[in-house]
PyMOL Python script that loads the backbone (N, CA, C, O; Angstrom):
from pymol import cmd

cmd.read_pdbstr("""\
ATOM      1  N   UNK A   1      34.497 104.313 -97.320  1.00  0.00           N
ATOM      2  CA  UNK A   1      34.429 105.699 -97.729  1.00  0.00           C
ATOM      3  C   UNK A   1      32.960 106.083 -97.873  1.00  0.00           C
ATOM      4  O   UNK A   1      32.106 105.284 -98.258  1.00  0.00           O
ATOM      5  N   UNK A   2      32.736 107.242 -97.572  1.00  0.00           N
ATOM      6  CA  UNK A   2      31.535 107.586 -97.400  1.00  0.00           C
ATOM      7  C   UNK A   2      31.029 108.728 -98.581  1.00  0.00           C
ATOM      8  O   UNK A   2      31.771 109.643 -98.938  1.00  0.00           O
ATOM      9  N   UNK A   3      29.876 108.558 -99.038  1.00  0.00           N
ATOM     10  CA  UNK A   3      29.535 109.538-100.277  1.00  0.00           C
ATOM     11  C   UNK A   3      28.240 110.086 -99.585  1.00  0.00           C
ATOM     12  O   UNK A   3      27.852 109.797 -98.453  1.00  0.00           O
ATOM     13  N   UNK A   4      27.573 111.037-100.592  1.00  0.00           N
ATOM     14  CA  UNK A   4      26.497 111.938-100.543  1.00  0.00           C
ATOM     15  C   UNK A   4      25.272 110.974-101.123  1.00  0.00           C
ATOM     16  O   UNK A   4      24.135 110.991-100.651  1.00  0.00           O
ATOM     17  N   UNK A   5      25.611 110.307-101.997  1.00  0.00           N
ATOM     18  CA  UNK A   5      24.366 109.249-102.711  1.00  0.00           C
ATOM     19  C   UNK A   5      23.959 108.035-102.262  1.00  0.00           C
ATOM     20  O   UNK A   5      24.732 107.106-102.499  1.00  0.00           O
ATOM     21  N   UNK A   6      22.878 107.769-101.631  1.00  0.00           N
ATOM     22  CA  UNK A   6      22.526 106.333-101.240  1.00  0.00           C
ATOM     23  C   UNK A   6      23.073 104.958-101.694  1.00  0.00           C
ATOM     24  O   UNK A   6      23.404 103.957-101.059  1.00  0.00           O
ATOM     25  N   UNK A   7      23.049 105.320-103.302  1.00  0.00           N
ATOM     26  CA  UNK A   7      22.791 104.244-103.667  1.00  0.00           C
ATOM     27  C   UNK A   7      24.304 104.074-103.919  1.00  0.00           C
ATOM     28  O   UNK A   7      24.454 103.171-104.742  1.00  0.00           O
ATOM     29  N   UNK A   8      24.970 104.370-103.696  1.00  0.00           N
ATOM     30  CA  UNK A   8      27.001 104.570-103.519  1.00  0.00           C
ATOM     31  C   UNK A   8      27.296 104.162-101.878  1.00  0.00           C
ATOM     32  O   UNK A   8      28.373 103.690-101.513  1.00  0.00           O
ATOM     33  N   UNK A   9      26.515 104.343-101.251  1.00  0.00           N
ATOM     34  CA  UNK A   9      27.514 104.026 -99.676  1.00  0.00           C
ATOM     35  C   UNK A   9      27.300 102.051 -99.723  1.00  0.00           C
ATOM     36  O   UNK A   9      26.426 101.327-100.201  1.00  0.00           O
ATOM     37  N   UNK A  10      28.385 101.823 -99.084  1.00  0.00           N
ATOM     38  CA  UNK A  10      28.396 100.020 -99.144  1.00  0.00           C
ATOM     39  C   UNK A  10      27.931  99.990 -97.979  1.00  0.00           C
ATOM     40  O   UNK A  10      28.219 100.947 -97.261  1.00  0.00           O
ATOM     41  N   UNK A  11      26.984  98.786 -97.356  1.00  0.00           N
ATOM     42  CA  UNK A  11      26.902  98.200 -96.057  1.00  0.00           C
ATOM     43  C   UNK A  11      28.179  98.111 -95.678  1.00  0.00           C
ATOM     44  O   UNK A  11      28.277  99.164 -95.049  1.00  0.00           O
ATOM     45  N   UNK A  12      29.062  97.682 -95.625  1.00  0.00           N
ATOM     46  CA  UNK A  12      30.337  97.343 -94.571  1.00  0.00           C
ATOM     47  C   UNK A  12      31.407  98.478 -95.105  1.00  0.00           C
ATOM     48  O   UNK A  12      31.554  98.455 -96.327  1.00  0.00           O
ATOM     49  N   UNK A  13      32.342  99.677 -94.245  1.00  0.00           N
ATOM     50  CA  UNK A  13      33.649 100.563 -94.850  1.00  0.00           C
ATOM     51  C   UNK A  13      34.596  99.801 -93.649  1.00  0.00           C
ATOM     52  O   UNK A  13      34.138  99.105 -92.742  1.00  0.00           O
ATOM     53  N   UNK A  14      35.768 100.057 -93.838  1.00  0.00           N
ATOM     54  CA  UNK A  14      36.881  99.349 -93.187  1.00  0.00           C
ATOM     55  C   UNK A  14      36.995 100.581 -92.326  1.00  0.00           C
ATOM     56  O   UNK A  14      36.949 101.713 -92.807  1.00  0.00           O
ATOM     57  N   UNK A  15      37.193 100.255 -90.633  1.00  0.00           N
ATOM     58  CA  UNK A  15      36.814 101.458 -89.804  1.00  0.00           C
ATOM     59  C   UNK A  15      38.200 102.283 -90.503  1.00  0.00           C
ATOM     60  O   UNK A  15      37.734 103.325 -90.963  1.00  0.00           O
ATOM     61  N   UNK A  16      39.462 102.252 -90.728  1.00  0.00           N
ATOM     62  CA  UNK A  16      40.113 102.801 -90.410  1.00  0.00           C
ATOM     63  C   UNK A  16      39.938 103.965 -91.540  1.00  0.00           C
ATOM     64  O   UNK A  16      39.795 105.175 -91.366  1.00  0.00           O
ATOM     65  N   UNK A  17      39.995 103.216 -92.757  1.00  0.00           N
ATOM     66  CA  UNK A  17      39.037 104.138 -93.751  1.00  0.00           C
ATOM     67  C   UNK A  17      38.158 105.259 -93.705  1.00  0.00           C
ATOM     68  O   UNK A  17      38.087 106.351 -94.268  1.00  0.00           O
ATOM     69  N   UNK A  18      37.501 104.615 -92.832  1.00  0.00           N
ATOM     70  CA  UNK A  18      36.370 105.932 -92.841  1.00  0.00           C
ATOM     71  C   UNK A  18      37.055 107.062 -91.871  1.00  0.00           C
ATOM     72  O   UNK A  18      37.291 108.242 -92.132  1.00  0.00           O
ATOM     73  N   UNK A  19      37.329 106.227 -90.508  1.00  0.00           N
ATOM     74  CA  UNK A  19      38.127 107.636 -89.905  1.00  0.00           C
ATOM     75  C   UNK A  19      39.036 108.830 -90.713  1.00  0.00           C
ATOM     76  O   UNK A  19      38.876 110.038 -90.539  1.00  0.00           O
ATOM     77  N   UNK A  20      39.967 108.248 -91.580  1.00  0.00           N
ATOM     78  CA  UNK A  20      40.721 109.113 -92.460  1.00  0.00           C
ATOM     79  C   UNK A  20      39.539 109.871 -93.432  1.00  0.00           C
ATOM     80  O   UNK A  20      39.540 111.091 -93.593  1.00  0.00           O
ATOM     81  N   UNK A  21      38.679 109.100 -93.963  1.00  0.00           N
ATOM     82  CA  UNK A  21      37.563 109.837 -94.965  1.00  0.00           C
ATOM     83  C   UNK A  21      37.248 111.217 -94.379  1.00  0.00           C
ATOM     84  O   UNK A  21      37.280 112.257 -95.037  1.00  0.00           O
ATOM     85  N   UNK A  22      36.774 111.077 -92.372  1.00  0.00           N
ATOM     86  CA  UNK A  22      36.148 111.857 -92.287  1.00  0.00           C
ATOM     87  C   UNK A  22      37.062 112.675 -91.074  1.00  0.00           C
ATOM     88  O   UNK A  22      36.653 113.006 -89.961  1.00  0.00           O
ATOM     89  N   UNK A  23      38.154 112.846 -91.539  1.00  0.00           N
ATOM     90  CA  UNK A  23      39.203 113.347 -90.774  1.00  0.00           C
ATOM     91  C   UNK A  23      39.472 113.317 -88.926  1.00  0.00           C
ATOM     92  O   UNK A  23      39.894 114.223 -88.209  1.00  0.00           O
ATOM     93  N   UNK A  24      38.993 111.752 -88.516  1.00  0.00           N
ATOM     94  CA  UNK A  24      39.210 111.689 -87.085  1.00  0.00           C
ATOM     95  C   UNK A  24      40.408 110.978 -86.948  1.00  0.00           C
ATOM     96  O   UNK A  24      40.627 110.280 -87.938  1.00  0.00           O
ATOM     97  N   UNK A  25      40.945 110.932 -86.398  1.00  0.00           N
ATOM     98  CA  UNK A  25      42.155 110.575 -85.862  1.00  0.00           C
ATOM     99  C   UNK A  25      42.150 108.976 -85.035  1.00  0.00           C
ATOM    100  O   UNK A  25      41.506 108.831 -83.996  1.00  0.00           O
ATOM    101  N   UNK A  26      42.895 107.918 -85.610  1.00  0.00           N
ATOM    102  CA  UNK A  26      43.041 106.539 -84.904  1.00  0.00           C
ATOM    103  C   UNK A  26      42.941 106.661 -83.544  1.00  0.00           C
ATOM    104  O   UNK A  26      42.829 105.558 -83.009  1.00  0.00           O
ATOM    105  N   UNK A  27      42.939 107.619 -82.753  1.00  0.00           N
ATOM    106  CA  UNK A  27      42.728 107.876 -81.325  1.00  0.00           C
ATOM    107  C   UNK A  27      41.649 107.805 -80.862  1.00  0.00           C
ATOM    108  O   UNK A  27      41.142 106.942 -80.146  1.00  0.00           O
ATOM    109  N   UNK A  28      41.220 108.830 -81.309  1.00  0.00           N
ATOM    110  CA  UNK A  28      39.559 109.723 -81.241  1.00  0.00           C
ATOM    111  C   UNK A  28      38.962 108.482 -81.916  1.00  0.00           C
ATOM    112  O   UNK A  28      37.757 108.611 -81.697  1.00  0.00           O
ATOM    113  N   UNK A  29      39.137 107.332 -82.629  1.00  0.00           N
ATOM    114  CA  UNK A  29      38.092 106.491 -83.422  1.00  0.00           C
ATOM    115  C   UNK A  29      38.171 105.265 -82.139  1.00  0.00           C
ATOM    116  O   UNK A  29      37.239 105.198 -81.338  1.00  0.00           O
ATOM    117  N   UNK A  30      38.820 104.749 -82.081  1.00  0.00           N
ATOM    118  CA  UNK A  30      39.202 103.819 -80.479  1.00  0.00           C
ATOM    119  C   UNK A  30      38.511 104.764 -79.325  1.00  0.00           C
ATOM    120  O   UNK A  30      37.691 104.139 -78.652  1.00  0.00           O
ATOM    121  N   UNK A  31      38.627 105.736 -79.068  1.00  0.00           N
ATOM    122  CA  UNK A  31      38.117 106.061 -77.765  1.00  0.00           C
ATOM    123  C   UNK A  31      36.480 106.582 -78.028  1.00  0.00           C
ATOM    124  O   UNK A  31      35.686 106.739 -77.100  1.00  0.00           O
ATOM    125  N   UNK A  32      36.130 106.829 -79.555  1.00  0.00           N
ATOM    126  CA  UNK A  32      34.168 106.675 -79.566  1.00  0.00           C
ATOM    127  C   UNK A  32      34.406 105.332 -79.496  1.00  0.00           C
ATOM    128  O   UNK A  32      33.402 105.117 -78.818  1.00  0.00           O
ATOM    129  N   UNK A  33      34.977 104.045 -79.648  1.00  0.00           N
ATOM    130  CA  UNK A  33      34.272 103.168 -79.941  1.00  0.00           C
ATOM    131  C   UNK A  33      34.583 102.346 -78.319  1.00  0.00           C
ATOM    132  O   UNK A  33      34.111 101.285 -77.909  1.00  0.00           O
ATOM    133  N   UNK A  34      35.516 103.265 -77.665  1.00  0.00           N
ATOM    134  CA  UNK A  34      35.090 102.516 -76.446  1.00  0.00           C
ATOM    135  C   UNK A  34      33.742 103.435 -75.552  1.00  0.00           C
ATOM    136  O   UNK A  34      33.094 102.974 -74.612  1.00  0.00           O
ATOM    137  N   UNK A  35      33.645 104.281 -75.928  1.00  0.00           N
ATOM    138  CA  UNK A  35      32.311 105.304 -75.206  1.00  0.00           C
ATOM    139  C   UNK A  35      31.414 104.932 -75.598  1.00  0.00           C
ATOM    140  O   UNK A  35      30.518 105.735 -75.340  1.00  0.00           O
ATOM    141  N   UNK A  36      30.835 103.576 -76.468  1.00  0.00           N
ATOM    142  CA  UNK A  36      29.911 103.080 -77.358  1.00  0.00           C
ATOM    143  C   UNK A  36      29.191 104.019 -78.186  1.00  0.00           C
ATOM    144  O   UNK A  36      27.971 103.909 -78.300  1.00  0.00           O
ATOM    145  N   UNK A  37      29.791 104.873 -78.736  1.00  0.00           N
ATOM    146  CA  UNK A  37      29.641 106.024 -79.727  1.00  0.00           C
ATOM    147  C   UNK A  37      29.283 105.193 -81.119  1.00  0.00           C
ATOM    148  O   UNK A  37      28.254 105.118 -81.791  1.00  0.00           O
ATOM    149  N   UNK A  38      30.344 104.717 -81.221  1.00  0.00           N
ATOM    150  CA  UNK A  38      30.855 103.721 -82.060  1.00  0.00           C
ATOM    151  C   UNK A  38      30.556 102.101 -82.396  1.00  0.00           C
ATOM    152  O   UNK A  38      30.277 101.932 -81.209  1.00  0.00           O
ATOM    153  N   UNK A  39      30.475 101.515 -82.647  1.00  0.00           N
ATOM    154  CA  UNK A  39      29.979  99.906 -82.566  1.00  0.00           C
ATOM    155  C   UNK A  39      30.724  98.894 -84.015  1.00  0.00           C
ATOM    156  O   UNK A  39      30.221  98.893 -85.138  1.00  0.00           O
ATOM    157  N   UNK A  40      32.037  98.070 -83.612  1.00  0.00           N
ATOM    158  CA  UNK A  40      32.583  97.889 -84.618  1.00  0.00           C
ATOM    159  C   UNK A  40      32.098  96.615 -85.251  1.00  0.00           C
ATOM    160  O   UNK A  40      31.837  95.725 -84.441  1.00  0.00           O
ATOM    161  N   UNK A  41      31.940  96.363 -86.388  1.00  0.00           N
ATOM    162  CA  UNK A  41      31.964  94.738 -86.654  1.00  0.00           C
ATOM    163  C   UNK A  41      32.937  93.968 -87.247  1.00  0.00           C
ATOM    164  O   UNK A  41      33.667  94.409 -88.134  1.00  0.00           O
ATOM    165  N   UNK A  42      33.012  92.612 -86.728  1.00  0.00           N
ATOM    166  CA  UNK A  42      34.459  92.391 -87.253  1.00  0.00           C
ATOM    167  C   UNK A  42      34.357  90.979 -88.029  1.00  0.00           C
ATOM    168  O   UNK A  42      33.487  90.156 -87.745  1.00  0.00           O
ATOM    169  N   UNK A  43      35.358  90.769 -89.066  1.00  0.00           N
ATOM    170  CA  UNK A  43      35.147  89.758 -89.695  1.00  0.00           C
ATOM    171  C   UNK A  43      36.801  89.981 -90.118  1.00  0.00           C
ATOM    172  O   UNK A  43      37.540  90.815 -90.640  1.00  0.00           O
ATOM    173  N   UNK A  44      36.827  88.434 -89.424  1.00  0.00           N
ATOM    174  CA  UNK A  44      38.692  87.810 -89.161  1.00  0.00           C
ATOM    175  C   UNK A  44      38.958  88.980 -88.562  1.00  0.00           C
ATOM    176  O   UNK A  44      38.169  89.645 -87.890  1.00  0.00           O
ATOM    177  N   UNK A  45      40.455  89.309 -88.898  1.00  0.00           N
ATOM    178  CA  UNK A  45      41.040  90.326 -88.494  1.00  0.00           C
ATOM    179  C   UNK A  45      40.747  91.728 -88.470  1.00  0.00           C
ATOM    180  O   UNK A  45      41.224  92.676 -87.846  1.00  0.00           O
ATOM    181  N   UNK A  46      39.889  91.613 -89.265  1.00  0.00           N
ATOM    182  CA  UNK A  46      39.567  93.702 -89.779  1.00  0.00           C
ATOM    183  C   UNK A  46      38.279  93.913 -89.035  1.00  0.00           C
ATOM    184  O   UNK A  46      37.508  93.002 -88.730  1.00  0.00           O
ATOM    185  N   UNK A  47      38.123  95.072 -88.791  1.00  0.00           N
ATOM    186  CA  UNK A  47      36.859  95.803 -88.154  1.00  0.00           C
ATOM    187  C   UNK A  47      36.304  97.148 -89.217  1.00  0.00           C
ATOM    188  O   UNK A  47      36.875  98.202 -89.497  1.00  0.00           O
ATOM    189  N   UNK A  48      35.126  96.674 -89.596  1.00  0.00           N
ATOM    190  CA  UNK A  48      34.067  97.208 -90.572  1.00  0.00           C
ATOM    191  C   UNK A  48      33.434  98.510 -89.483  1.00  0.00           C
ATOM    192  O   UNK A  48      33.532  98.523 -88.256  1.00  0.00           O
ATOM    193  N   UNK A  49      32.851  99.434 -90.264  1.00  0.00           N
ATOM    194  CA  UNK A  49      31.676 100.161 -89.424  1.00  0.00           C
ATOM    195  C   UNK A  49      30.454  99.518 -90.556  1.00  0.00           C
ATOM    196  O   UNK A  49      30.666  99.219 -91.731  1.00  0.00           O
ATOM    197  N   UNK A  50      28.938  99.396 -89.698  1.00  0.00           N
ATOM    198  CA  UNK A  50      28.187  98.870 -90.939  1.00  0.00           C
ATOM    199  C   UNK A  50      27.578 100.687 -91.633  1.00  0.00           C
ATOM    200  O   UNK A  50      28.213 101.741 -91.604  1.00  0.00           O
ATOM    201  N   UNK A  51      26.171 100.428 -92.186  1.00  0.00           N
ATOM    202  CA  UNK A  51      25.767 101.518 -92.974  1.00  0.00           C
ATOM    203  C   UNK A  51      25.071 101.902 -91.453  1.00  0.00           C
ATOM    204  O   UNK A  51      25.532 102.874 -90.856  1.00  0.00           O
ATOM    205  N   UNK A  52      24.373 101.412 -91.072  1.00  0.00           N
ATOM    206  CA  UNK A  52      23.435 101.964 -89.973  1.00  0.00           C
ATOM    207  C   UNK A  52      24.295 102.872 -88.520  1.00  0.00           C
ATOM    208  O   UNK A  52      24.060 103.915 -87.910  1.00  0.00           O
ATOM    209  N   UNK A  53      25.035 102.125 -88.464  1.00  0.00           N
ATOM    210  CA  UNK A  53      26.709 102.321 -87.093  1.00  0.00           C
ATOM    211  C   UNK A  53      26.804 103.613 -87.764  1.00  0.00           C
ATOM    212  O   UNK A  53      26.985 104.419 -86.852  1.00  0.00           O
ATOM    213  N   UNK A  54      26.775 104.282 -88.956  1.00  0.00           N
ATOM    214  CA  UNK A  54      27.578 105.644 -89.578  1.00  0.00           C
ATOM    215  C   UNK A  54      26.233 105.935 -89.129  1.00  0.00           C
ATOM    216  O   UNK A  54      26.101 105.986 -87.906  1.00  0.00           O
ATOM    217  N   UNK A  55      25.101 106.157 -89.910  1.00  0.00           N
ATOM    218  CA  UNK A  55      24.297 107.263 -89.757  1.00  0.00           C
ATOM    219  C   UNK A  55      24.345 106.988 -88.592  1.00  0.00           C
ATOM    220  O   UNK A  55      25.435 107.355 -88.153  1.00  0.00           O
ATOM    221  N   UNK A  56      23.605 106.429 -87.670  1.00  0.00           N
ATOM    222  CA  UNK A  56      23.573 106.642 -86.020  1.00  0.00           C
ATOM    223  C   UNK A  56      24.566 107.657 -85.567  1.00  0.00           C
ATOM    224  O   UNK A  56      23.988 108.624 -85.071  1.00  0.00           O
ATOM    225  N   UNK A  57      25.733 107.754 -85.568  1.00  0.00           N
ATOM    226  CA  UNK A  57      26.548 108.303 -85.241  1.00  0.00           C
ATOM    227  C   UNK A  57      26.426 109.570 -86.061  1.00  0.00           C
ATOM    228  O   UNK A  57      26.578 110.512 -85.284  1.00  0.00           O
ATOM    229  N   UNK A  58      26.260 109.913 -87.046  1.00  0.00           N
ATOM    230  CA  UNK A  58      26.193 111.393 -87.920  1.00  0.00           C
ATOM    231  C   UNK A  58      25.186 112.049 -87.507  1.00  0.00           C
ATOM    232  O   UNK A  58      25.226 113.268 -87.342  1.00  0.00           O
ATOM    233  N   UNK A  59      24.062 111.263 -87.267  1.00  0.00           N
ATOM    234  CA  UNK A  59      23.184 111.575 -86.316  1.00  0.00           C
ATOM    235  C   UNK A  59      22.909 112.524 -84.919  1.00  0.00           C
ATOM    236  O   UNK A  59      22.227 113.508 -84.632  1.00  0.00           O
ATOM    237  N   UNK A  60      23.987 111.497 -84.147  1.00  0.00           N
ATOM    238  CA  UNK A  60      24.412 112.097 -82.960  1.00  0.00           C
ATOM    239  C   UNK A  60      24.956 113.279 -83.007  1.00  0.00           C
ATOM    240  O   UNK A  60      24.551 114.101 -82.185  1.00  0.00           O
ATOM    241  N   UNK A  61      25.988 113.673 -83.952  1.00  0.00           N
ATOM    242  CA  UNK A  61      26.481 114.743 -83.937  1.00  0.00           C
ATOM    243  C   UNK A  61      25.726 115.860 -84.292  1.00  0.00           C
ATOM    244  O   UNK A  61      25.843 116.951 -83.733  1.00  0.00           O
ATOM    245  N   UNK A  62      24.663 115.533 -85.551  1.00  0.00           N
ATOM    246  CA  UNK A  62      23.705 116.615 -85.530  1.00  0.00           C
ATOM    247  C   UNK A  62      22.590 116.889 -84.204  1.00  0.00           C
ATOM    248  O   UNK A  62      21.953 117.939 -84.285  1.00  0.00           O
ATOM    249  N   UNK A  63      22.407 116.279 -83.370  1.00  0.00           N
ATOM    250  CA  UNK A  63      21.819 116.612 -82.882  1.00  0.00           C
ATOM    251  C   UNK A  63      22.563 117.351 -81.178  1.00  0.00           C
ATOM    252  O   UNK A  63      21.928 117.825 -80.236  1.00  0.00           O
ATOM    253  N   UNK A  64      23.663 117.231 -81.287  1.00  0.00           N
ATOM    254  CA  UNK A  64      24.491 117.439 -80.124  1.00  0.00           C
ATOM    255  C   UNK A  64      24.993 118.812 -80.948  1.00  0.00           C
ATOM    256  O   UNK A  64      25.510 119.545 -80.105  1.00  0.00           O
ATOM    257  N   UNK A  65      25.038 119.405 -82.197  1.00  0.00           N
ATOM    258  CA  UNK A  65      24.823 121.015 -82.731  1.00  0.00           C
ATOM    259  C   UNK A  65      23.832 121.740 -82.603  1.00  0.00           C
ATOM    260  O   UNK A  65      23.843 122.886 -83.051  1.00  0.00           O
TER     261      UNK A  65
END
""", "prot")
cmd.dss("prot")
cmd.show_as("cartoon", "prot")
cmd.util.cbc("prot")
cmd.orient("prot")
């Protein structure tokens, strides 16, 4: 889950998590992360986004406005 305060965002959110946080759809989150929009990390079974993978990407979008 993603907040407004630095010192509140964790290095690792559980991707699926954040997609719902930030209202994208399990579709749309699989198909940035096959357009390498996206970049997942995984540990065992689950796939993390890290802290850097989000801004990069929040990024992108501001600058593609």
């Amino acid at each position: 889950m993603q907040t407004n305060r630095p010192d509140q965002d964790p290095e690792l959110v559980p991707f699926r998590d954040w997609l719902r946080a930030n209202g994208i759809g399990i579709s749309t989150g699989y198909r940035l992360v096959a357009d390498k929009r996206l970049t997942l990390t995984h540990i065992g079974k689950r796939s993390y986004l890290t802290r850097a993978t989000r801004a990069e990407f929040l990024k992108s979008l501001e600058q593609a406005a």
